[in-house]
MDTraj code that builds the backbone (N, CA, C; nanometers):
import mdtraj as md
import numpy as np

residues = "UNK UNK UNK UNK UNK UNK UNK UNK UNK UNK UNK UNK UNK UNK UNK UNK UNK UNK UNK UNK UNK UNK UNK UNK UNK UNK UNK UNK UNK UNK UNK UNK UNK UNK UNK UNK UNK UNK UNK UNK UNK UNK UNK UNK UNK UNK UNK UNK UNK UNK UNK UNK UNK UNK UNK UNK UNK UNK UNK UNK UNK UNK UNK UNK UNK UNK UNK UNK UNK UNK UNK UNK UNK UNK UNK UNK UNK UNK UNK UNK UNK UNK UNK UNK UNK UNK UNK UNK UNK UNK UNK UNK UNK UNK UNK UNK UNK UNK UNK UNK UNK UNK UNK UNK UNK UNK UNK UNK UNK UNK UNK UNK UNK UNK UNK UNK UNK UNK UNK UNK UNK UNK UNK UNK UNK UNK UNK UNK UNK UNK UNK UNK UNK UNK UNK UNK UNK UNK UNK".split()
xyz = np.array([
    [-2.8826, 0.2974, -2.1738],
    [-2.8797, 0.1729, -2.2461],
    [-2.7611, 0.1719, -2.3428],
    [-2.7055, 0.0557, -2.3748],
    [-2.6045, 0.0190, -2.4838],
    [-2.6343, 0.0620, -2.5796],
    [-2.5610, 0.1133, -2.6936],
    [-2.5389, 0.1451, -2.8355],
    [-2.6030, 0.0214, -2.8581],
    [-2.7427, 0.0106, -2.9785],
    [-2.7596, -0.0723, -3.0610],
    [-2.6948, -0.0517, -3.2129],
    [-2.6264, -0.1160, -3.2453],
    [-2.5205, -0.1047, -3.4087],
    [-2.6860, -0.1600, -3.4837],
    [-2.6582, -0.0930, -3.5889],
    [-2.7996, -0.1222, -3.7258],
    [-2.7993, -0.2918, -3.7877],
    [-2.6606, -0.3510, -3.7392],
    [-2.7142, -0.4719, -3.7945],
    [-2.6759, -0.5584, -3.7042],
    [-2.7056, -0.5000, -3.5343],
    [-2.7487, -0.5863, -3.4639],
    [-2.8702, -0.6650, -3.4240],
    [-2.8782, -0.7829, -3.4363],
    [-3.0421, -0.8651, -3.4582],
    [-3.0983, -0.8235, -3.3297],
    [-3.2478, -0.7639, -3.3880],
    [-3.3038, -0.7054, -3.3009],
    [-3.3722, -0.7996, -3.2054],
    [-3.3882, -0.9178, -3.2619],
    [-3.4350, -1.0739, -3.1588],
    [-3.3437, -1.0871, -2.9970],
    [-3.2164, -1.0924, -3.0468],
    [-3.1248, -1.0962, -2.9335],
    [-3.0849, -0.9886, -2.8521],
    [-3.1280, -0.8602, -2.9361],
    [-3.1133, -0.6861, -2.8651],
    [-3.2548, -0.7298, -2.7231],
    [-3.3651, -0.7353, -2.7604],
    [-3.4648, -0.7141, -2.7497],
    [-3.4597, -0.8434, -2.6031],
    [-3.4098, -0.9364, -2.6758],
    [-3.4322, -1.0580, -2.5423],
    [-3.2900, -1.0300, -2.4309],
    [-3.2245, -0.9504, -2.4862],
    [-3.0745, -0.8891, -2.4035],
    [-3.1656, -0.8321, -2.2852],
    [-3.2270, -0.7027, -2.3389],
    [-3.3052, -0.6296, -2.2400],
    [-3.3781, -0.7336, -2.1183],
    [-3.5007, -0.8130, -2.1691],
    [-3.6036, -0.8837, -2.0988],
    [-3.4775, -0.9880, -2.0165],
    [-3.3531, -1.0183, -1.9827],
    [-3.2694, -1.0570, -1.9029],
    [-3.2037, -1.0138, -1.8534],
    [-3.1842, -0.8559, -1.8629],
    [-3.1534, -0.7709, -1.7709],
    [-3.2429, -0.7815, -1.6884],
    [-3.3254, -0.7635, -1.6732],
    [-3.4807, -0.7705, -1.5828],
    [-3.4335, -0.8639, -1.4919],
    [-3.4675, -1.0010, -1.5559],
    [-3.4014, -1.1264, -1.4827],
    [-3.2846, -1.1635, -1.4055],
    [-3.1369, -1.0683, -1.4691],
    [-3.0465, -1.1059, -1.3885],
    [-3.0462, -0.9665, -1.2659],
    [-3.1019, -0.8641, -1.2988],
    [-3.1099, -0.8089, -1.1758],
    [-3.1887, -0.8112, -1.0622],
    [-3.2779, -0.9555, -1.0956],
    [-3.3754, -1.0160, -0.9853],
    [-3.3050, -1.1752, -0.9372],
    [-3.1948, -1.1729, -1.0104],
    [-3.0979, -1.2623, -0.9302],
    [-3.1508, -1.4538, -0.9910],
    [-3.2538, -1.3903, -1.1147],
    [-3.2801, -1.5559, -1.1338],
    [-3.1998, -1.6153, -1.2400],
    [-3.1169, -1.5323, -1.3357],
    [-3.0373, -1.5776, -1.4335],
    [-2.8857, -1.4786, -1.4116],
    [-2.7997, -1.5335, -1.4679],
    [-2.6400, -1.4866, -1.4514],
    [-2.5881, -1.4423, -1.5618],
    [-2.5946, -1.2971, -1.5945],
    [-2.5024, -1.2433, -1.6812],
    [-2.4266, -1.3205, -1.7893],
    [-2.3017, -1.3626, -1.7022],
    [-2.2189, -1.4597, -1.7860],
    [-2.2407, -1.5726, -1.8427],
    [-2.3663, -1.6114, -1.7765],
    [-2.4590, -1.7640, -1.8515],
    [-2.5114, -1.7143, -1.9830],
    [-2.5547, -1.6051, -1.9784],
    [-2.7044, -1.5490, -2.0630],
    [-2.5955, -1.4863, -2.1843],
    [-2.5046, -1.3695, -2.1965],
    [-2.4488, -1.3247, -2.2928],
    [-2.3949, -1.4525, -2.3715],
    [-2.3583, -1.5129, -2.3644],
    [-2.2882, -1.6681, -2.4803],
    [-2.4071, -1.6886, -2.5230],
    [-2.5293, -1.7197, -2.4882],
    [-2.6445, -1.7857, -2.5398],
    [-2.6399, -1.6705, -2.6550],
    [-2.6825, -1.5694, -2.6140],
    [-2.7450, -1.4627, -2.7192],
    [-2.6649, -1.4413, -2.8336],
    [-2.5525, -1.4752, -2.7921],
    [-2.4392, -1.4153, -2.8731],
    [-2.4381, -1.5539, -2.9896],
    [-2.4402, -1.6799, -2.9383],
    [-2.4275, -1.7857, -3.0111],
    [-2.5905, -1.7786, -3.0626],
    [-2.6672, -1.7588, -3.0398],
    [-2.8351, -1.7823, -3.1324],
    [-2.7986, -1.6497, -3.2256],
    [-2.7286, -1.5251, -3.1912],
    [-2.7564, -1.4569, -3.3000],
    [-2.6816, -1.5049, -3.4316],
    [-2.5718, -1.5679, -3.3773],
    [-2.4600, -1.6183, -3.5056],
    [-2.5057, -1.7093, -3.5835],
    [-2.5990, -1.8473, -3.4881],
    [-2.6748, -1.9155, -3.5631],
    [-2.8019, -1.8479, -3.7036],
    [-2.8075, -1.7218, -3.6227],
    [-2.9060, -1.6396, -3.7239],
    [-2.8618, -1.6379, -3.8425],
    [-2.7162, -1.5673, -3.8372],
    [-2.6951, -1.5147, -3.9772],
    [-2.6117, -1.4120, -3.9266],
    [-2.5421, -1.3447, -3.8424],
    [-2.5481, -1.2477, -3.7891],
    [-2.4216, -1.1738, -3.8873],
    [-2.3694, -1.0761, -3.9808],
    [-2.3088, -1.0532, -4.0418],
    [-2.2056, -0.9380, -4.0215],
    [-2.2075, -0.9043, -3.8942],
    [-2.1215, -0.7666, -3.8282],
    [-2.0505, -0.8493, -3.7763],
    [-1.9107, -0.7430, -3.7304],
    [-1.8291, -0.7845, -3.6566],
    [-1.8549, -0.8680, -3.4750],
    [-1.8262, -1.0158, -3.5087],
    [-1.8581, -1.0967, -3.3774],
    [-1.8018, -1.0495, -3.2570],
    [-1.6816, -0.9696, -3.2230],
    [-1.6540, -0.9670, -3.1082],
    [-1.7617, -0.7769, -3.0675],
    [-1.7962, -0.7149, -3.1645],
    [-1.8527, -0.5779, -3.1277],
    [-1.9627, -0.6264, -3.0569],
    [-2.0381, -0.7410, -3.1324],
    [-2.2091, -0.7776, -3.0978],
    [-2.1723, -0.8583, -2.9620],
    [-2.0622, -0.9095, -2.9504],
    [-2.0620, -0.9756, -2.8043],
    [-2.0556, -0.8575, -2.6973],
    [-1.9772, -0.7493, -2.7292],
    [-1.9752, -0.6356, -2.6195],
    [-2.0905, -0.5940, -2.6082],
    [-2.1357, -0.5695, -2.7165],
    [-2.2800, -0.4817, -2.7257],
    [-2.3921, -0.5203, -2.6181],
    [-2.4174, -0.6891, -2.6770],
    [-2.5074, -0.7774, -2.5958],
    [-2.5213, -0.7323, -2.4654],
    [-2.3463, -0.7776, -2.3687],
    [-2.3202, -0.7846, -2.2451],
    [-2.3284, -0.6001, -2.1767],
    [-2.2655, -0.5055, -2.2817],
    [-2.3113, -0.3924, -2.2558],
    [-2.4602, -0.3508, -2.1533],
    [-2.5605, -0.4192, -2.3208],
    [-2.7011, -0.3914, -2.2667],
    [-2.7607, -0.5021, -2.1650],
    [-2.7160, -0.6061, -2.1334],
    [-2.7438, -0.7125, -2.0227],
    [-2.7033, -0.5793, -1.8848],
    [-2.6028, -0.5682, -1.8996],
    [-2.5852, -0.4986, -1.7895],
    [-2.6249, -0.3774, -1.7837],
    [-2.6344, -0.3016, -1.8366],
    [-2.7614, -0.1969, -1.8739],
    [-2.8674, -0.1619, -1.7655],
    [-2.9092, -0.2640, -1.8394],
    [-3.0579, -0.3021, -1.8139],
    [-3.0889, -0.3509, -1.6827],
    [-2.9445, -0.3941, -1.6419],
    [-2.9744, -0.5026, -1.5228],
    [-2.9516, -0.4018, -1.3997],
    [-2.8772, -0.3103, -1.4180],
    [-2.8691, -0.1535, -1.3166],
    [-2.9565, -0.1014, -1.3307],
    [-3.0010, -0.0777, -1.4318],
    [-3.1751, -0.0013, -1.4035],
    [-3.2704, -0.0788, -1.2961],
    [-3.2776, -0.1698, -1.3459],
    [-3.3478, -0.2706, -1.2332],
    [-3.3278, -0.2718, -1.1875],
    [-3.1841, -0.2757, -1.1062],
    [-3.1284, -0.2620, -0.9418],
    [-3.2067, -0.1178, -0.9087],
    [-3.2011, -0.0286, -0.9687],
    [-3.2262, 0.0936, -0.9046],
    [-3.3619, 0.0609, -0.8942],
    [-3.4278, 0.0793, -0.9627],
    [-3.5952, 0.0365, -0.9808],
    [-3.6114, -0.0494, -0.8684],
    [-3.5693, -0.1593, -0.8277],
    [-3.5813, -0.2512, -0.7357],
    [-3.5573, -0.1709, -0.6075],
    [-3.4573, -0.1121, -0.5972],
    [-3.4244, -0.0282, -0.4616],
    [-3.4840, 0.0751, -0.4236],
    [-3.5685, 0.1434, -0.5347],
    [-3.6615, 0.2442, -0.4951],
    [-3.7889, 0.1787, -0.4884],
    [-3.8365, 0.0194, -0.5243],
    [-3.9758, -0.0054, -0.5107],
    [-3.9705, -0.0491, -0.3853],
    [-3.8496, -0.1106, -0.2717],
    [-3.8651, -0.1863, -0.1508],
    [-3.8529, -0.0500, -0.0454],
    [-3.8404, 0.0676, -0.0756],
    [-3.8509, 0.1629, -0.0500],
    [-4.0097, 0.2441, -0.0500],
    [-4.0714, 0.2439, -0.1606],
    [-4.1950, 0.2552, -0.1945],
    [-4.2887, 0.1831, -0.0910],
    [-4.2518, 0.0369, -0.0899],
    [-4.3293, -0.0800, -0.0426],
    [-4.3023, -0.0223, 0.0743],
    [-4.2064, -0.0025, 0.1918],
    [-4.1749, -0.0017, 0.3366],
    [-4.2778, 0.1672, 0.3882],
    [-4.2437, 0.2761, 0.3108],
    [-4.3197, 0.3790, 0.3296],
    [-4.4517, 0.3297, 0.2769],
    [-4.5147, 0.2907, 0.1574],
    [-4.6661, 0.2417, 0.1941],
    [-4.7666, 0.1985, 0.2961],
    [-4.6639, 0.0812, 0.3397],
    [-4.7118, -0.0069, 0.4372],
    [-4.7099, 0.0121, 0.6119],
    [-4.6420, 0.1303, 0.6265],
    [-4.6222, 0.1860, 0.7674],
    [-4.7058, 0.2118, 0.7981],
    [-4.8270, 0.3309, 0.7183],
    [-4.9453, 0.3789, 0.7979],
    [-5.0198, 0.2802, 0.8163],
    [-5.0228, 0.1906, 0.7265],
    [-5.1461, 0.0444, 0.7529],
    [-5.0883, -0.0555, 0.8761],
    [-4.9663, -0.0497, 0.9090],
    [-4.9514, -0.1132, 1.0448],
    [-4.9668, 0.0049, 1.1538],
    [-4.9421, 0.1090, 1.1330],
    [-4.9913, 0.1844, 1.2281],
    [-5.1028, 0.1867, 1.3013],
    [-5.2040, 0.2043, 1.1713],
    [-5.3354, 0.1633, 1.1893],
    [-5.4177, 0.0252, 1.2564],
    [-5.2939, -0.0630, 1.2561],
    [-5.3436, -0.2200, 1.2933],
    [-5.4437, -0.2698, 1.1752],
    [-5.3675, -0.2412, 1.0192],
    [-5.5195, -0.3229, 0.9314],
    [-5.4251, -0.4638, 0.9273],
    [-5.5742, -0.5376, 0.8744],
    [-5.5556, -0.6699, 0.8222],
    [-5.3747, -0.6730, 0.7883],
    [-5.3811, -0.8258, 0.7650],
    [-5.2207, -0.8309, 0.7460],
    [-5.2245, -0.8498, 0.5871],
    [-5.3778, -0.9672, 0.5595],
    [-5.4030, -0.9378, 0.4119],
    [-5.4015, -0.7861, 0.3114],
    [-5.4827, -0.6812, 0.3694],
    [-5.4856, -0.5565, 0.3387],
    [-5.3094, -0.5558, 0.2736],
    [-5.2103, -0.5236, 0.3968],
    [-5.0903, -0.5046, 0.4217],
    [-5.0474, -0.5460, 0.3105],
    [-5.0600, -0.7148, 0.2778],
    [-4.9675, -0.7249, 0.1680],
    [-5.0552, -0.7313, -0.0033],
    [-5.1704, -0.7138, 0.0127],
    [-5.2251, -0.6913, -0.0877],
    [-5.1992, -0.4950, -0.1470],
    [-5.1543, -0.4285, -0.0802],
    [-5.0533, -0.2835, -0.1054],
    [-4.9654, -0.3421, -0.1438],
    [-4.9044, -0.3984, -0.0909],
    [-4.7490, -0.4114, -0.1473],
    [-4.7243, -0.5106, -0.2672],
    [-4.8108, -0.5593, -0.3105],
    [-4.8363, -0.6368, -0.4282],
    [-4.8890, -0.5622, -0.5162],
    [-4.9739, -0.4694, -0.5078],
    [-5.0423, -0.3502, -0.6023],
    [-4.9336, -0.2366, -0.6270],
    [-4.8907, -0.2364, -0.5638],
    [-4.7997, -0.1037, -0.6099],
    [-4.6316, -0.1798, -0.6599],
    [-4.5793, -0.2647, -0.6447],
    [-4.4622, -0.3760, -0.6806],
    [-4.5383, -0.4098, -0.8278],
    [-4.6827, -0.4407, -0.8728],
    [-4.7490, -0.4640, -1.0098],
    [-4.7685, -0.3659, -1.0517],
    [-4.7413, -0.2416, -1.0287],
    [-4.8031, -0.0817, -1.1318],
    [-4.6808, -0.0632, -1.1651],
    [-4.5929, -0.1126, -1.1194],
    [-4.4671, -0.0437, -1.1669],
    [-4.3462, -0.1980, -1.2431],
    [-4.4616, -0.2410, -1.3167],
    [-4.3985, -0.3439, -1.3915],
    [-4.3020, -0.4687, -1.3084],
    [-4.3749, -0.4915, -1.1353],
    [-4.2871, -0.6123, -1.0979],
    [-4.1568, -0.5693, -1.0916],
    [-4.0438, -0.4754, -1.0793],
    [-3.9305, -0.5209, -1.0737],
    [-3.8475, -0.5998, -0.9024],
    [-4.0209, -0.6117, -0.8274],
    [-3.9262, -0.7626, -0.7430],
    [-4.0314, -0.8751, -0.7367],
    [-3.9520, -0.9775, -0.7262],
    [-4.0193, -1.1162, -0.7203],
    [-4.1187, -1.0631, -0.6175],
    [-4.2211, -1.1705, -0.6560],
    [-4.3461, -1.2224, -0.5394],
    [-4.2889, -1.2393, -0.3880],
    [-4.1955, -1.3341, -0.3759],
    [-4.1512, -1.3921, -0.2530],
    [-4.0264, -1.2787, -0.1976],
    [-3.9997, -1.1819, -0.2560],
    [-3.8936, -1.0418, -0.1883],
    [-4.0545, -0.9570, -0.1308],
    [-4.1607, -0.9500, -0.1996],
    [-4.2449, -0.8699, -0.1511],
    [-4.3121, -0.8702, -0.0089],
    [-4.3278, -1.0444, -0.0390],
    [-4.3930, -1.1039, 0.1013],
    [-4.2402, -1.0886, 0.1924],
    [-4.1628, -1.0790, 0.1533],
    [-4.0002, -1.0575, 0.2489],
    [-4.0119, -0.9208, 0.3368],
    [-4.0401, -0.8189, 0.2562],
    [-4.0127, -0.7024, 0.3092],
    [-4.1087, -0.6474, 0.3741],
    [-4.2362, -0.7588, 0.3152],
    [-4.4056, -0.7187, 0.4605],
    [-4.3659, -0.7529, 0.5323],
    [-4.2789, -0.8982, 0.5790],
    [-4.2809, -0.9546, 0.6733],
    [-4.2051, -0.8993, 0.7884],
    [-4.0774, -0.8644, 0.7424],
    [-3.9925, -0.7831, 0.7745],
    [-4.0358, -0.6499, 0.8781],
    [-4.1142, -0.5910, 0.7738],
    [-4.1806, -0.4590, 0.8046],
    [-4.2799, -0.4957, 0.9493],
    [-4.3432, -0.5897, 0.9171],
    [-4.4265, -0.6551, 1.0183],
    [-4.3407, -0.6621, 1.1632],
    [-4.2300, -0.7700, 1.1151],
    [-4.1294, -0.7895, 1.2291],
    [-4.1213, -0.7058, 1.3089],
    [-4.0826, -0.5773, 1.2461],
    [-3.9879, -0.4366, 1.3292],
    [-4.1134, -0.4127, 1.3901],
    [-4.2742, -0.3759, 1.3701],
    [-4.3245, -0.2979, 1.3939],
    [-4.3796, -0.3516, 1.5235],
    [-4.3272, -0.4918, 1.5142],
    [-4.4411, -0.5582, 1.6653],
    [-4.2873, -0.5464, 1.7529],
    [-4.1862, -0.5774, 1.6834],
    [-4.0994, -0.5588, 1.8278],
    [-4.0680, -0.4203, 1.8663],
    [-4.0970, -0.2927, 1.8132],
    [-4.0746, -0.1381, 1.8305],
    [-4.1920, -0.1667, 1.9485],
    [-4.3168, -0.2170, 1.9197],
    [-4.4323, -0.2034, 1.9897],
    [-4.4286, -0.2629, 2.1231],
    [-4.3463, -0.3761, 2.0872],
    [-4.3475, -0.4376, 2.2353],
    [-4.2461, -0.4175, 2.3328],
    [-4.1295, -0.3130, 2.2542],
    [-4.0370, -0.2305, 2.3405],
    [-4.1436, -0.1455, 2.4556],
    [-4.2119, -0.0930, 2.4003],
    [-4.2803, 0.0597, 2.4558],
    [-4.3015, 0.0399, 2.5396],
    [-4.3058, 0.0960, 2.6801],
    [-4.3602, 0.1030, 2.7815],
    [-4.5758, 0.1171, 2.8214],
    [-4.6148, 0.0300, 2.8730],
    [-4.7504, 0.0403, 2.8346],
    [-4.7878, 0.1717, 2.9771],
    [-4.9119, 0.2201, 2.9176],
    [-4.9578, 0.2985, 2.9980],
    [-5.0679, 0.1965, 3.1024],
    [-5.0706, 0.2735, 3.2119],
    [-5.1123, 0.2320, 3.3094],
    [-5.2636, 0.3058, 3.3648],
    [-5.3448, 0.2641, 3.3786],
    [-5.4468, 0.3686, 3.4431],
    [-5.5278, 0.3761, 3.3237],
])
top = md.Topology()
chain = top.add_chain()
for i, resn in enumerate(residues, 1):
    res = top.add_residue(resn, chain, resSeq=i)
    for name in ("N", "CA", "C"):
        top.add_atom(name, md.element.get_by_symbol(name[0]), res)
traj = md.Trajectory(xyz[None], top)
């Protein structure tokens, strides 16, 4: 994470972070989000040097927002090895994505709802066309 300076407002530190989250789930844009923060903290009062707290901000935006990439890339990872033995098995498709919604929520959501149902579906995809490659037995 970014250097927080002592008289950086911890309102805009704090909401820096919770949009890292966001822009590394692709619903808000970096370069949109640092001006906001940077202009509400000034409206604050903000009394340090303006161009340090603008680095700082965008520092921890981006920060934050690589953690989440990683986090994100090891949970669609998580999700794909979960969900193999349960198509193996032939369970429910509900079952299927009710895993991959339980374990994407223990680990604080870092992917949307609609990437989750993406990568069941996905997963689903491969597993019926691997299946319907196979040669069936006979007899």
């Amino acid at each position: 994470m970014a250097f927080q300076h002592p008289l950086d407002p911890p309102v805009q530190w704090g909401a820096a972070e919770r949009c890292g989250k966001l822009v590394a789930q692709g619903v808000l844009d970096a370069a949109d989000v640092v001006p906001k923060l940077f202009e509400a903290a000034m409206r604050a009062g903000y009394e340090g040097e303006p161009s340090g707290l603008r680095a700082r901000l965008a520092w921890n935006v981006a920060d934050v927002a690589d953690a989440w990439r990683s986090r994100r890339d090891r949970m669609e990872f998580r999700i794909r090895r979960a969900i193999a033995p349960l198509l193996s098995r032939r369970a429910p498709a509900m079952e299927i994505v009710r895993t991959a919604h339980a374990l994407n929520e223990r680990d604080d959501e870092p992917l949307l709802r609609r990437e989750v149902q993406s990568i069941v579906a996905e997963e689903m995809a491969a597993f019926l066309r691997h299946r319907a490659r196979r040669p069936r037995r006979v007899g």
